[in-house]
C-alpha positions in Angstrom: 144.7 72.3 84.0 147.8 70.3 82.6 151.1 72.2 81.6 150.6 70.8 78.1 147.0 72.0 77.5 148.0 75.5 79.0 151.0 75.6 76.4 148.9 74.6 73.3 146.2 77.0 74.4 148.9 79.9 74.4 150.6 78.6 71.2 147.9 80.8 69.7 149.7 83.9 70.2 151.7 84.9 67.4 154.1 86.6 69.8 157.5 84.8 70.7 157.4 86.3 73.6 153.9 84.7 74.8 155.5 81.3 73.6 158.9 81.7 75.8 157.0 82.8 78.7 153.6 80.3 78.1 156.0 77.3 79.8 155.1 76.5 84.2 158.2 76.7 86.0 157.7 72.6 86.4 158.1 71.6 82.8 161.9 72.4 83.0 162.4 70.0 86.2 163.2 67.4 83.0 165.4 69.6 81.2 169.2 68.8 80.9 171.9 71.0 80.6 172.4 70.2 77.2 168.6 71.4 76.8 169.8 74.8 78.3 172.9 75.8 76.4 170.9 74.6 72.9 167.9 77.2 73.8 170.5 79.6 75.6 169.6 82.3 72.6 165.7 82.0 73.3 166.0 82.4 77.2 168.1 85.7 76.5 165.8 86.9 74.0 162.8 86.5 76.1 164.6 87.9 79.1 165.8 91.3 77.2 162.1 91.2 75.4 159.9 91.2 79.1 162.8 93.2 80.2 162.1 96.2 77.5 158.3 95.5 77.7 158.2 96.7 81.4 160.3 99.2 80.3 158.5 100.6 77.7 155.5 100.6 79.7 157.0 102.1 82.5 158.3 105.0 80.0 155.0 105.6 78.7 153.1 105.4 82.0 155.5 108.4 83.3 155.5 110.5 80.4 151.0 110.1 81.3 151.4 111.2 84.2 153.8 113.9 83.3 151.4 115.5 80.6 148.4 114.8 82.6 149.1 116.7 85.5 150.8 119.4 83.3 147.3 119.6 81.1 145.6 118.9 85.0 147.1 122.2 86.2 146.4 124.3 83.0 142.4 122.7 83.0 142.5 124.2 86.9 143.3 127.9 85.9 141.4 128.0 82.5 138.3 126.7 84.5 139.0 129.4 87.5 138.8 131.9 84.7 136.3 130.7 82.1 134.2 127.6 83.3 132.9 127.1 79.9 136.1 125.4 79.1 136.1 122.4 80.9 134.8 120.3 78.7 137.5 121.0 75.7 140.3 120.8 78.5 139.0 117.9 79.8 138.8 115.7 76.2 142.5 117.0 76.1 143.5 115.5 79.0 141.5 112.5 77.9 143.9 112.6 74.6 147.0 113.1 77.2 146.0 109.7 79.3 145.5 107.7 76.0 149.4 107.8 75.8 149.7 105.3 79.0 147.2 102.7 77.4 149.3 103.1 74.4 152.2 102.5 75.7 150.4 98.9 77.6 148.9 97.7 74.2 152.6 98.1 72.6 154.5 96.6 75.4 151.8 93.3 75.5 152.5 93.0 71.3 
């Protein structure tokens, strides 16, 4: 598959961020300084954007795992006590986890 094909296959994207990161590391063997410093603004602001995607996703994922093992541990003792409650612990813990996927379908817009 050719760099240019990939690139107009990816143009579809509305994201800028898809477009800044859609070129192969070999289509800037031709690029000239001059080429660098006039698209110096677009390279920082796809930088900072992957950078605060991966962030963002990392945030969420952790704050998942956090109420999922907090909501994990309270599903444990209701069930020791009652073990008709599982099943309404368990779609809140379902609810709790929905936050990491969240956080994934935000960070990939």
């Amino acid at each position: 598959v050719s760099t240019q094909s990939t690139g107009a296959r990816l143009e579809a994207f509305p994201s800028p961020l898809f477009r800044g990161v859609s070129a192969s590391p070999t289509s800037h063997q031709d690029t000239t300084p001059e080429d660098w410093i006039t698209n110096y603004n677009t390279y920082i602001f796809n930088g900072y954007a992957l950078f605060f995607a991966g962030l963002l996703t990392g945030m969420c994922n952790l704050a998942c795992g956090i109420c999922v093992g907090i909501v994990g541990s309270g599903a444990a003792l209701a069930d020791a006590q009652n073990g008709e409650l599982i099943v309404r612990i368990l779609g809140i813990e379902i609810f709790g986890s929905a936050i990491g996927l969240f956080g994934g379908i935000i960070a990939v817009l």
